[in-house]
N, C-alpha and C positions, 0 to 999 in steps of 0.2 A: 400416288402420282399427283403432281401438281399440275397446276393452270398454267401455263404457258401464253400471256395474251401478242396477240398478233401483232406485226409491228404495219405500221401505217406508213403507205408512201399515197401521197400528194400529188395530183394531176393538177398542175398551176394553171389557170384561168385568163387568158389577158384581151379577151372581148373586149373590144369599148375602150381600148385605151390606148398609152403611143406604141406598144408595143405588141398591135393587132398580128396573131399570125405564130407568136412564140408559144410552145412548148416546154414545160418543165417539167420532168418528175423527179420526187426530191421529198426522203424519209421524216419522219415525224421524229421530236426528239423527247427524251424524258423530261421528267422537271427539272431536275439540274440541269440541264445541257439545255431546255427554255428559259431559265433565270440566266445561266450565260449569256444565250444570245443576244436577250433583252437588255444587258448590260453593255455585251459587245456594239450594240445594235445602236443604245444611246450613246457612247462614246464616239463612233465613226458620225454620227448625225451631230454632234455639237463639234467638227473637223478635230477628234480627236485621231487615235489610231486608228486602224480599220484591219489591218492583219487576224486580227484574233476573229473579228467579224465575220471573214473570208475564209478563214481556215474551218470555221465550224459550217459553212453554206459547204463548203468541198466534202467535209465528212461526209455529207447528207446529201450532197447532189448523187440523184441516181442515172437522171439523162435530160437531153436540151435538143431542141431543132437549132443551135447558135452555127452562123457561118462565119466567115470571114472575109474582107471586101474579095479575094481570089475565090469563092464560094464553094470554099474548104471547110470542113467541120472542125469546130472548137470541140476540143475536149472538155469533157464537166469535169476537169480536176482544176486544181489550186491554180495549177498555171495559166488554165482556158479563163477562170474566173478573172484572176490578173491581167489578162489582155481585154478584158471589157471594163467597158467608162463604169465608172464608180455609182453612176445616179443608174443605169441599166442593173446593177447587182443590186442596188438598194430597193431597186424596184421588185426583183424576186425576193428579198427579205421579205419586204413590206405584203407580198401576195402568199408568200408561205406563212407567214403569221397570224394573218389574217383566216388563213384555211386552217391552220392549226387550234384560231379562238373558237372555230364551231360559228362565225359569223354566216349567217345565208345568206344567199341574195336577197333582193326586195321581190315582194312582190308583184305579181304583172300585173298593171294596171288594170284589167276586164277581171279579174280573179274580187270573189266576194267576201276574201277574210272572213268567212262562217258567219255572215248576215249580220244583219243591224241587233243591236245589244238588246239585251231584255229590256234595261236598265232606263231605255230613250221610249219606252212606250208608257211608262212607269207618268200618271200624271203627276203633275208638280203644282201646280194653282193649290192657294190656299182653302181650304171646303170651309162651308160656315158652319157656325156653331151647332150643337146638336142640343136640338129643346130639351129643357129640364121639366121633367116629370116628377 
């Protein structure tokens, strides 16, 4: 019997940003389908195509809080994706990539990064010579 490893879905983050309040969940990809993306991903960002882009975010999209100005729910398929502005999809690329690199957040400022280094108690001044006997 083999290993079977688990597949990864993505609870997208958007605290602190324009789009406080959104909801994404949205599956991890393998390495091929990540080197696609990252391909697809530079392409639509230098205004080239962006289809290929889009199509691989719909693969993966699992579900979204997205409304619409009648505060109707979009669908997380190809089409719900297509009816929102280009820089709002780029910005769940940009947050699912980012959770995908294993980036954390920063640390909280009161938080003590496990104390001051050995290395800074360590003196540094030059010692003098030691008498010759």
């Amino acid at each position: 019997m083999g290993y079977k490893p688990k597949q990864k879905i993505y609870t997208l983050d958007f605290t602190g940003t324009d789009h406080e309040g959104l909801q994404v969940s949205i599956r991890g990809l393998n390495t091929g389908q990540y080197m696609d993306l990252f391909e697809a991903k530079s392409e639509a960002e230098a205004g080239g195509e962006t289809s290929r882009l889009l199509q691989i975010m719909a693969s993966r999209l699992v579900a979204w809080n997205v409304e619409d100005d009648a505060d109707l729910p979009v669908a997380a398929t190809l089409d719900g994706i297509k009816a929102m502005d280009l820089d709002f999809n780029l910005a769940i690329v940009n947050a699912w990539t980012t959770a995908m690199a294993g980036v954390s957040a920063p640390l909280e400022p009161s938080s003590s990064a496990g104390g001051p280094s050995l290395e800074a108690s360590i003196p540094m001044e030059i010692l003098s010579a030691s008498p010759v006997s």
